[in-house]
N, C-alpha and C positions, 0 to 999 in steps of 0.2 A: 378193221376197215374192210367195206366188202370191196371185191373185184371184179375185173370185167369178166372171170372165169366160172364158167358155169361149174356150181355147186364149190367156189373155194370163198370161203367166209373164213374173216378172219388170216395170222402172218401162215399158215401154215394149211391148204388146200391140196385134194387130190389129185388136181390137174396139172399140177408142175408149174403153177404161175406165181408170183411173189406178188403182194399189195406195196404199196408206197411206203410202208414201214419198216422193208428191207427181210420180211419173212421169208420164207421158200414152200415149196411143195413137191422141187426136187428130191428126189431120194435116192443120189448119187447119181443121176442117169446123165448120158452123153452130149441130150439134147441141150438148148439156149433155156437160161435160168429167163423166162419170162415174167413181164409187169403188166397187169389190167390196168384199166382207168378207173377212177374213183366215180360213188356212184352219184355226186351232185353232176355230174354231166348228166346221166340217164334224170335227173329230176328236172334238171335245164330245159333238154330236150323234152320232153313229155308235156312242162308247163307249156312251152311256146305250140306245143298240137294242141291242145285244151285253149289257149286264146287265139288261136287261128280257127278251129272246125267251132266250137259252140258261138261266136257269133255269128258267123256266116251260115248255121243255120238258124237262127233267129233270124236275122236279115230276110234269108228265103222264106223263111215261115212266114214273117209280116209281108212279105212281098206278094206272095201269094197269095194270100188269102186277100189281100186289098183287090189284087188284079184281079184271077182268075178262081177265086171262091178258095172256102175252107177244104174239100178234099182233095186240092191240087196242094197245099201245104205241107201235106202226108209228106212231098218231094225233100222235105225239109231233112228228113232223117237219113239223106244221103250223105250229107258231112258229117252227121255221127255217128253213121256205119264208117266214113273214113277214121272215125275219133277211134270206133271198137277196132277197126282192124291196125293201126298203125302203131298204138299204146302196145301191144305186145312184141310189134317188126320192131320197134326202138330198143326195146329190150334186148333182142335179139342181137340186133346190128351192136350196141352198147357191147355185150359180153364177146365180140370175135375183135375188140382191138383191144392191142397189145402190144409191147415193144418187149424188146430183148439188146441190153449192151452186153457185146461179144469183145476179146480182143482186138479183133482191128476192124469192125464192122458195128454198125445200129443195123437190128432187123424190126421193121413195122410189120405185122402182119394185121389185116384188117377185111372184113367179109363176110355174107355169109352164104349167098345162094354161089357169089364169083368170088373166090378166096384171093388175095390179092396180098402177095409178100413184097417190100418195100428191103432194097438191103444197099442202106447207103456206108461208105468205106469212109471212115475219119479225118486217110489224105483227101479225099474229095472236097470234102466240104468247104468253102467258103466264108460263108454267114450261119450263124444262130442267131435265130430271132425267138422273145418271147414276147405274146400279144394278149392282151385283155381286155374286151370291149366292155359297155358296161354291166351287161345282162351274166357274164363272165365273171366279172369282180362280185355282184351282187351273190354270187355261189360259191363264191370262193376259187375259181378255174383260173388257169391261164392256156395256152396253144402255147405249143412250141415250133418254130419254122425252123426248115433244113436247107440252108441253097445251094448246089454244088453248081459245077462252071457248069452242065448238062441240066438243062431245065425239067427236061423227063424225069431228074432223081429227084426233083426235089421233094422232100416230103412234109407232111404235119402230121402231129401229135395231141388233138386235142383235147381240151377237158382235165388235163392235169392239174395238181395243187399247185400252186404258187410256187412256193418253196421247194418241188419233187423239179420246176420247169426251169426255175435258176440252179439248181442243183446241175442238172442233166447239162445245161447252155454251158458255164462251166466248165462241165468236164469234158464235153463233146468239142469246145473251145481250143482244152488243155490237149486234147489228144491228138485234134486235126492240126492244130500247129506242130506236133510233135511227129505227124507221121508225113508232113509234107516240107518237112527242111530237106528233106533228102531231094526233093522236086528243084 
């Protein structure tokens, strides 16, 4: 399964990130054994820029040319310069999230011009939620939500498998009740 880790294909990648299959790419190091997103998010994403820019430029293009003649329609090819430049920023944006469970902590990390670490602690948490809208289920995805009593932590996990999202709800379930009896 590919991951959201640049150049790790497949359970075992040289960036230290693990796929949903439970592989690794650590090779004994200190750091958090990290998890990519699977890549039908990145196809999610990608199709909904391809039916949002190609018909709005069509739109512009008949618009234009009705109105104001055929070489003001040229104007047309600025939603599919937005179509060439965004199909590779998703990619991009797609391969910098990640999640890492730690002993007594979930780390999101997610970014990529503003690198943005998310590190919510197990007693915190409150709720797990997992959500799938329809465009989500038709991909096979779920989101997972994190809500701790501070709204600032809370965090999401998007584009996970189904099964990777109840797995994680679960356990993050099992652990946040376990580290919050002491509260």
């Amino acid at each position: 399964m590919e991951t959201g880790a640049t150049g790790a294909v497949g359970p075992m990648g040289p960036t230290g990130i693990k796929d949903q299959e439970g592989g690794t790419g650590e090779s004994g190091g200190a750091g958090p054994d990290w998890t990519g997103l699977p890549s039908g998010l990145l196809r999610l994403r990608r199709l909904l820029l391809v039916l949002w820019m190609v018909p709005i430029a069509v739109g512009v293009a008949v618009l234009l040319t009705i109105v104001a003649g055929a070489p003001w329609a040229a104007f047309a090819l600025l939603p599919l310069a937005v179509l060439a430049w965004g199909w590779p920023m998703l990619g991009r944006n797609w391969r910098s999230w990640r999640y890492a469970e730690r002993a007594d902590d979930l780390l999101i990390s997610r970014g990529v011009l503003w690198r943005e670490e998310t590190i919510v602690p197990y007693g915190r948490m409150q709720l797990v939620e997992v959500t799938s809208g329809p465009l989500e289920r038709k991909f096979g995805l779920a989101s997972l939500q994190l809500h701790t009593a501070a709204a600032a932590t809370d965090a999401t996990i998007p584009g996970l498998v189904p099964a990777e999202a109840e797995r994680l709800r679960d356990r993050l379930t099992e652990l946040g009740e376990a580290r919050s009896a002491g509260l």
